[in-house]
C-alpha positions in Angstrom: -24.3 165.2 -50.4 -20.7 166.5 -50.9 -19.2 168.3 -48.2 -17.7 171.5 -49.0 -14.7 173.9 -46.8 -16.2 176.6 -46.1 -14.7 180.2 -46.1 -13.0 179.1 -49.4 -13.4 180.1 -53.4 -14.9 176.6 -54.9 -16.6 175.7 -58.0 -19.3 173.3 -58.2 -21.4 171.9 -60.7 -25.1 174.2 -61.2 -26.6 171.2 -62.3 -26.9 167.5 -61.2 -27.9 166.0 -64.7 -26.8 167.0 -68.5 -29.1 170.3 -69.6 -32.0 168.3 -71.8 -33.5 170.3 -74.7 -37.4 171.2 -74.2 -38.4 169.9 -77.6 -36.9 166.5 -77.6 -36.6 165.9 -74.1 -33.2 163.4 -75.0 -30.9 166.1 -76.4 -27.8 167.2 -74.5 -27.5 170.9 -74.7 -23.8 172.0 -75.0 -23.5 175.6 -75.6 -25.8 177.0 -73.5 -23.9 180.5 -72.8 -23.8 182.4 -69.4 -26.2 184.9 -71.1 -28.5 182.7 -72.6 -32.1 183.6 -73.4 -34.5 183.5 -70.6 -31.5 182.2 -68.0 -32.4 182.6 -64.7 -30.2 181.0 -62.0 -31.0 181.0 -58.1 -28.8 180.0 -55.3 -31.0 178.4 -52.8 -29.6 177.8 -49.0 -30.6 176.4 -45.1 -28.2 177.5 -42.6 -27.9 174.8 -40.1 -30.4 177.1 -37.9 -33.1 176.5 -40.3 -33.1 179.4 -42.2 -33.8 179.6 -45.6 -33.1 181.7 -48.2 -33.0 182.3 -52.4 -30.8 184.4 -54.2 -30.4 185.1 -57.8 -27.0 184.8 -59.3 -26.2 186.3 -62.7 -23.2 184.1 -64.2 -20.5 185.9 -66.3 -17.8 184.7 -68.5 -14.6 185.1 -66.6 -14.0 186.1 -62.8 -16.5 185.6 -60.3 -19.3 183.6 -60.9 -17.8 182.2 -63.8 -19.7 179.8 -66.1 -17.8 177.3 -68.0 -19.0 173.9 -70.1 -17.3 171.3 -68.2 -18.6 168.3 -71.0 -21.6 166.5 -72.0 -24.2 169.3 -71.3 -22.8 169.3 -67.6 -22.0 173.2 -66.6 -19.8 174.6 -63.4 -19.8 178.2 -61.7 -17.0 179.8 -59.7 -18.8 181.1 -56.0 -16.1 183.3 -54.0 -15.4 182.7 -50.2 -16.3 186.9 -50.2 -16.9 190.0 -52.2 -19.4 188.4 -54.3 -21.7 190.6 -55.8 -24.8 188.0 -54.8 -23.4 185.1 -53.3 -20.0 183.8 -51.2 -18.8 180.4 -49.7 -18.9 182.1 -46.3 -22.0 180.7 -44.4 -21.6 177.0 -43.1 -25.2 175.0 -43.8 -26.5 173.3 -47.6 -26.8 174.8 -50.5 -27.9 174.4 -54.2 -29.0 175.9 -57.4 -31.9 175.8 -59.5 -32.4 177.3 -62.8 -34.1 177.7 -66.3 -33.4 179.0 -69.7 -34.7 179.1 -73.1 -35.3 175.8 -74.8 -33.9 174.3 -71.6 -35.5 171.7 -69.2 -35.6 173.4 -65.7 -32.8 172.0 -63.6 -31.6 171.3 -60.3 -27.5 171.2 -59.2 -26.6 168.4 -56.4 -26.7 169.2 -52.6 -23.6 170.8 -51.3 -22.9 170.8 -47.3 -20.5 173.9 -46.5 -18.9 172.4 -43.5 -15.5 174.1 -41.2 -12.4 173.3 -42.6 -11.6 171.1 -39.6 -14.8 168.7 -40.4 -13.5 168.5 -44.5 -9.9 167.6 -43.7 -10.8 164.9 -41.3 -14.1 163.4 -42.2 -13.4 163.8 -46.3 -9.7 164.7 -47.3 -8.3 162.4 -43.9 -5.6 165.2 -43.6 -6.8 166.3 -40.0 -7.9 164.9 -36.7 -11.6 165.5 -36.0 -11.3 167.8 -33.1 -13.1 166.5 -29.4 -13.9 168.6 -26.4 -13.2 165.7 -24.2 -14.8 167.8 -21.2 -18.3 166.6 -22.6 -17.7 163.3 -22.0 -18.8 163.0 -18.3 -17.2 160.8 -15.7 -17.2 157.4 -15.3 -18.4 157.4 -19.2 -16.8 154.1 -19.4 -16.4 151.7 -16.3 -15.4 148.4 -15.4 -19.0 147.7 -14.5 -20.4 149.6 -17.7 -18.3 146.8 -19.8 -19.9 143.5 -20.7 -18.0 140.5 -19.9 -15.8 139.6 -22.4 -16.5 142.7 -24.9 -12.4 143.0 -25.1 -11.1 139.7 -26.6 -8.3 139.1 -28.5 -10.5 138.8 -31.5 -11.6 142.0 -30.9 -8.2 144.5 -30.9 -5.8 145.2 -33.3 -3.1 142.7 -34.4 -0.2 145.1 -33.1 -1.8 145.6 -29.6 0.2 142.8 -27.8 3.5 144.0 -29.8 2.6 147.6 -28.3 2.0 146.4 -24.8 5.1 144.6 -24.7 7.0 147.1 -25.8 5.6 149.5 -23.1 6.8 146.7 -20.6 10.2 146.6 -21.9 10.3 150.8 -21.9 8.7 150.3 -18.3 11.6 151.7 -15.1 13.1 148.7 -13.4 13.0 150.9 -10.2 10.0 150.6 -9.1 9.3 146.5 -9.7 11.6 145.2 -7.0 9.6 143.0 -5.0 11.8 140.0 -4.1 11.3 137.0 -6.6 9.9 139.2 -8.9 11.0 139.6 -12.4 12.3 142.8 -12.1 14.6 142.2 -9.0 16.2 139.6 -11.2 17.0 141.7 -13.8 18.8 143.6 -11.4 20.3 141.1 -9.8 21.5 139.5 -13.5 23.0 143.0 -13.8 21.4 146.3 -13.7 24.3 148.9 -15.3 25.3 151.0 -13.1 25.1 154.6 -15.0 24.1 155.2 -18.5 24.8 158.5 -20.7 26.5 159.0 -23.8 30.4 159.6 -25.2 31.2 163.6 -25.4 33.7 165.3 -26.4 36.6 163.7 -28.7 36.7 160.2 -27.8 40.1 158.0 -28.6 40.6 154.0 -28.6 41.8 154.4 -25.3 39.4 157.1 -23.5 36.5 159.1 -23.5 34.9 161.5 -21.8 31.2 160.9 -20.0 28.2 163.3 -20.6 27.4 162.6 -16.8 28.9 160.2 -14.2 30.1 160.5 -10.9 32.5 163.5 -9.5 34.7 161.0 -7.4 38.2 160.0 -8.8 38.4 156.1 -9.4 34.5 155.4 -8.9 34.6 153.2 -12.3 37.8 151.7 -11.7 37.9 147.8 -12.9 34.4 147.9 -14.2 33.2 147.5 -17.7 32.6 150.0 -20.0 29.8 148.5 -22.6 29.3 150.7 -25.6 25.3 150.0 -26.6 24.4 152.1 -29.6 27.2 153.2 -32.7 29.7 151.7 -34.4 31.1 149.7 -31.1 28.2 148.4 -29.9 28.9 145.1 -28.6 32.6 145.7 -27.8 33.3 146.0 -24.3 36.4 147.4 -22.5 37.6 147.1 -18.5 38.2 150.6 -16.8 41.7 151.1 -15.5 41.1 155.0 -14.3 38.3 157.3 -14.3 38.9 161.3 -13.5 36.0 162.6 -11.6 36.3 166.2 -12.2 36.8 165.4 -16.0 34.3 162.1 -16.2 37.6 160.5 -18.5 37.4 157.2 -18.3 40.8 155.3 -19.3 40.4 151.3 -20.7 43.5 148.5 -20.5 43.4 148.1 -24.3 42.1 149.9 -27.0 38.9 149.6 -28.6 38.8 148.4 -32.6 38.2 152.4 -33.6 37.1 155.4 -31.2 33.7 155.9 -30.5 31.7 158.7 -31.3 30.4 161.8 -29.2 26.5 161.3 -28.5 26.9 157.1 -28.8 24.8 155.4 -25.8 27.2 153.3 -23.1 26.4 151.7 -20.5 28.6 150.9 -16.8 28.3 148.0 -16.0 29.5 146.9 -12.3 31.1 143.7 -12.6 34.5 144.0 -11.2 37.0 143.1 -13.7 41.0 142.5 -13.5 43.2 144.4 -16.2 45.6 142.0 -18.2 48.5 144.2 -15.8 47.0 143.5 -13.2 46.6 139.7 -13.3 50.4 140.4 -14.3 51.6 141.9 -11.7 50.3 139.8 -9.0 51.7 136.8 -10.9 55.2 138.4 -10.3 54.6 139.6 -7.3 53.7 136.1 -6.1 56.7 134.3 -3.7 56.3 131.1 -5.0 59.6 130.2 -7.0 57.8 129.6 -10.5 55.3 132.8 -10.5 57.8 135.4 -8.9 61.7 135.3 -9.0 62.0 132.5 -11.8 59.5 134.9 -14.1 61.4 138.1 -13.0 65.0 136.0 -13.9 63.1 134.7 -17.3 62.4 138.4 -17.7 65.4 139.6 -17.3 67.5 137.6 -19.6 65.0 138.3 -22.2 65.9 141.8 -21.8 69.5 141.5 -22.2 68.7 139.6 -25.7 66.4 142.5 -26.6 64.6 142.9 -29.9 65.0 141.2 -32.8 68.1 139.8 -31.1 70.0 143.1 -30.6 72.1 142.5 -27.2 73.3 139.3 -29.0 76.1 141.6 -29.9 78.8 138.6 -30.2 77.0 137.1 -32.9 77.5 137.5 -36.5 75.2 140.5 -37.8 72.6 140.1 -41.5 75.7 141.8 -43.4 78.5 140.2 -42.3 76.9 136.6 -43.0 75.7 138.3 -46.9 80.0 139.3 -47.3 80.5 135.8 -46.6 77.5 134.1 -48.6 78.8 136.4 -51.4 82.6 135.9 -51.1 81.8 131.7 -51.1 79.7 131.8 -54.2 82.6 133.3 -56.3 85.5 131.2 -54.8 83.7 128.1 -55.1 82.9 128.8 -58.6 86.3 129.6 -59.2 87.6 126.5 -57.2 84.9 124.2 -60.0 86.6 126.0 -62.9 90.2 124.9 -61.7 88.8 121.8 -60.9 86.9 121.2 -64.3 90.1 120.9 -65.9 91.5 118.0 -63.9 91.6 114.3 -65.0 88.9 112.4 -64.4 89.2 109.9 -61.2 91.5 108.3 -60.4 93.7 112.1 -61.1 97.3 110.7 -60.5 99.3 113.5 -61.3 101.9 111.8 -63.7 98.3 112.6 -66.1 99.2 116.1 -66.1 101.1 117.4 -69.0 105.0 119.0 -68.5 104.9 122.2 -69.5 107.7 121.5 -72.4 104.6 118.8 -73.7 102.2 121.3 -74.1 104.4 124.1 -76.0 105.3 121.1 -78.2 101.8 120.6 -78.6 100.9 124.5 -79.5 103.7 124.7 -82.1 102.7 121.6 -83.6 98.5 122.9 -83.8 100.3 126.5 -85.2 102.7 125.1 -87.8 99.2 122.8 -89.2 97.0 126.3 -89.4 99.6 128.0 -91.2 99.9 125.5 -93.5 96.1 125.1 -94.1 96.5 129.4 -94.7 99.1 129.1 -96.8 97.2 126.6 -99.3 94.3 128.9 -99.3 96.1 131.9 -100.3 98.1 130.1 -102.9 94.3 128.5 -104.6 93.3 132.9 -104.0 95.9 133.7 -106.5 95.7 131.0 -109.2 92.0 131.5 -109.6 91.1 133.4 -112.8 88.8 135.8 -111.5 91.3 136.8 -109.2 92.5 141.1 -110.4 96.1 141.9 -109.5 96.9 145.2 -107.6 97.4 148.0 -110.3 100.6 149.5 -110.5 101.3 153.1 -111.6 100.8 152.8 -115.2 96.8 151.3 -114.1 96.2 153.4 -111.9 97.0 157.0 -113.8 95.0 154.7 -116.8 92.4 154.1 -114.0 92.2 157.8 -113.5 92.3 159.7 -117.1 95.4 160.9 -116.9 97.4 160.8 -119.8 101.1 161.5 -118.3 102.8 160.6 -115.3 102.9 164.3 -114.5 100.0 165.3 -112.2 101.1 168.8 -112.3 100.4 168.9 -116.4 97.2 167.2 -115.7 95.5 170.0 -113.5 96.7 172.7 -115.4 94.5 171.7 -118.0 91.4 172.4 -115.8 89.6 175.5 -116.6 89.5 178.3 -113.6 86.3 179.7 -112.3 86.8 182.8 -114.7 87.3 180.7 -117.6 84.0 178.8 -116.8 82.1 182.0 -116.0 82.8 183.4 -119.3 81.6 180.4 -121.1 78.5 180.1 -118.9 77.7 183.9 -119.6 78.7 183.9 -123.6 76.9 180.3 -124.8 73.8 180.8 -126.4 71.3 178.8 -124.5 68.3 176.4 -126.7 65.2 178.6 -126.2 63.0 176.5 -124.0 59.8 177.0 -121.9 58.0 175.0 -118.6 55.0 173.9 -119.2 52.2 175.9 -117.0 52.6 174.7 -113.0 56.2 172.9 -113.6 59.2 173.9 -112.4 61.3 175.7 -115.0 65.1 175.3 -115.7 67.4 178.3 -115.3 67.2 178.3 -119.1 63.1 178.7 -119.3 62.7 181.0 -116.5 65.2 183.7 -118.4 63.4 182.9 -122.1 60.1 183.7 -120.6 61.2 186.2 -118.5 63.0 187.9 -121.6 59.7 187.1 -124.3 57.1 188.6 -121.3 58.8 191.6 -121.4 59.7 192.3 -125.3 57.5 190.1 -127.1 53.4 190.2 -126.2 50.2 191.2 -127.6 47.1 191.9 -125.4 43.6 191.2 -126.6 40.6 191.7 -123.6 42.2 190.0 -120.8 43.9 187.7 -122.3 48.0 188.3 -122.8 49.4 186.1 -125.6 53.9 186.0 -124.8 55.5 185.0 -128.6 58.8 183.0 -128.7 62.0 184.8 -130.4 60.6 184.0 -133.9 58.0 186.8 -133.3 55.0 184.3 -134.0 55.1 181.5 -131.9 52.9 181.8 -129.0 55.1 180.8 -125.8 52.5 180.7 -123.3 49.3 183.1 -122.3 48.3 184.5 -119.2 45.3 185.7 -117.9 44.6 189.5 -116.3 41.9 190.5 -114.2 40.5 193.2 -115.6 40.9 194.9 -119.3 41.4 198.8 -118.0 42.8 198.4 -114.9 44.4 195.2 -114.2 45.7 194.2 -110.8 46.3 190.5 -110.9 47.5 188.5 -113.8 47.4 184.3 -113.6 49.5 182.0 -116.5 47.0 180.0 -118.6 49.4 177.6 -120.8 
């Protein structure tokens, strides 16, 4: 029996098996309309009272009471949760239909249990929690006595019980378990913290501020701050000041980054000496070694300073550079004197006079010249070897015809003179082919022979050279009547 939510538009199937035909008894029927011959369709229900009741439903084809072919000579019907002309999905209790058309085997839908929406989502669809009055169970329902002896084993509970039980032992208060010798009063004793709350505020390396914690100045002082959820967890830091009225807490070094505002800590009361503190007593001790020899140690330290600076009589970084620097180029200047010294032993009656090595130069000079002048002289005598030209060459060299240079340039024409022939000369009628460049020449002939020499014939413009006859080249016009482009053709 499928359970159903009630209250709620559903469809359902009308029939439990595929519609047989009557004559065969095997056929599927598949098109058996909403209308079909001799269809009558009844809606038969027991409320949960007892009371039955039939009602006839007329299906339609769209809307309420819809009836569709699902597949396979199986059929569904739409039933509304109200409104319905005959039925609605509004009464809890079971329901089905029955029915019987023409050429049809009578039929019978499955069983459907219209059920609260509380007892579908929990018992069917698993999305709820079946709801119990738990004032119907009486008391003492379930008691020690009413338990068999061993009816809880370890056999019999879930795997995660003991996981859950311990964990509700951990999560147990320490307070209350602190019978002596018990387990939780060594817990304490191993080191209970003293408060716990959280970082607020704008926490640095070197402070924060508490959510809570005591009101009284220094109350944390030389205990240890133990940070137990964030980043930091696991770092630990020794209070050197705490601020009551501002719960600021102060460490003796820096944490490794600041906390966070909201991460857990935890105070934990183990009294703890800061780095300056352990320092301070040292010096302030009276023995020789731990107080006046440090403090003199100390002392002369200072006067050095950093990095050396009170050594102020020693040589600084630049000064020993100038001199690194001024020894590299004198001792390199030193090897190059050096260089050009006898070899050992370097008595100096090896060294040259100065009369012995002029004597020297002038001999070395007088052999070069003498090699220069032998060259120069094998120059000349060679027959490929071209004298300068003297005047007569060079006026020959030149085109002139006289020694007069005056005579010469007269003879040039002047820029009238070559005007007037350029203008009067017949030019050799010439034309460019069509798409080269044309000489001066060819532009002017076809310039001239366009203009005074041409015959038209339909668009086609025929240019004659100066013999009258000769076609010089043809161009082409748009149109015959009333041209407005014209293109050269050859």
């Amino acid at each position: 029996m499928t359970k159903i939510k009630v209250d709620t538009a559903i469809e359902v199937f009308v029939n439990a098996f595929p519609l047989i035909d009557d004559t065969d008894f095997k056929s599927r029927e598949t098109a058996v309309a909403y209308n079909a011959a001799g269809m009558d369709l009844v809606w038969n229900f027991q409320t949960p009272d007892g009371v039955v009741s039939q009602t006839a439903v007329t299906p339609t084809t769209a809307g309420t009471y819809d009836w569709t072919h699902v597949g396979d000579g199986m059929y569904k019907i739409e039933i509304p949760a109200s409104g319905g002309a005959s039925i609605n999905n509004d009464t809890e209790g079971v329901g089905w239909f029955t029915g019987i058309a023409t050429g049809v085997l009578p039929w019978a839908s499955p069983r459907y249990e219209m059920v609260p929406a509380n007892i579908s989502d929990s018992l069917v669809k698993g999305t709820d929690l079946l709801q119990i009055d738990v004032s119907t169970i009486q008391a003492n329902a379930i008691t020690a006595t009413s338990i068999n002896a061993d009816a809880i084993t370890a056999a019999k509970i879930a795997s995660d019980v003991s996981l859950e039980i311990a964990d509700a032992v951990w999560d147990e208060s320490i307070a209350a378990h602190q019978s002596v010798n018990s387990t939780g009063r060594a817990v304490t004793l191993a080191g209970t913290p003293l408060a716990e709350t959280t970082a607020a505020g704008t926490p640095t390396t070197t402070s924060i501020e508490l959510t809570s914690g005591s009101a009284v100045d220094d109350f944390y002082n030389d205990l240890m701050l133990l940070p137990v959820s964030g980043a930091l967890a696991g770092q630990s830091r020794i209070i050197t000041d705490y601020v009551g009225s501002t719960k600021t807490l102060t460490f003796d070094e820096p944490f490794t980054s600041a906390l966070s505002a909201g991460d857990a800590v935890a105070i934990i009361p183990r009294h703890m000496h800061t780095r300056n503190q352990i320092r301070d007593s040292i010096l302030a001790d009276s023995t020789p070694f731990n107080g006046a020899s440090i403090a003199a140690i100390l002392i002369d330290t200072a006067e050095i300073g950093a990095a050396g600076a009170g050594l102020t009589a020693l040589a600084t970084q630049t000064s020993v550079n100038t001199i690194d620097d001024f020894l590299d180029t004198e001792i390199a200047a030193i090897k190059a004197k050096t260089d050009n010294l006898p070899a050992a032993p370097a008595a100096t009656g090896d060294i040259p006079s100065a009369a012995a090595n002029a004597t020297a130069v002038r001999s070395e000079l007088t052999t070069e010249l003498g090699r220069i002048d032998v060259a120069t002289s094998t120059r000349l005598s060679t027959a490929g070897y071209t004298a300068p030209l003297d005047a007569a060459g060079t006026r020959s060299a030149l085109g002139l015809a006289s020694a007069n240079l005056d005579t010469q340039l007269g003879d040039i024409p002047t820029a009238a003179e070559n005007a007037t022939a350029a203008l009067t000369t017949a030019m050799t009628e010439s034309y460019a082919a069509d798409g080269v460049t044309p000489t001066l020449a060819q532009a002017i002939f076809l310039v001239q022979q366009s203009l005074t020499d041409f015959s038209i014939s339909g668009t086609t413009i025929t240019v004659k050279k100066i013999d009258g006859s000769t076609t010089a080249a043809t161009l082409t016009i748009n149109d015959n009547t009333t041209p407005t482009s014209v293109t050269r053709a050859t």
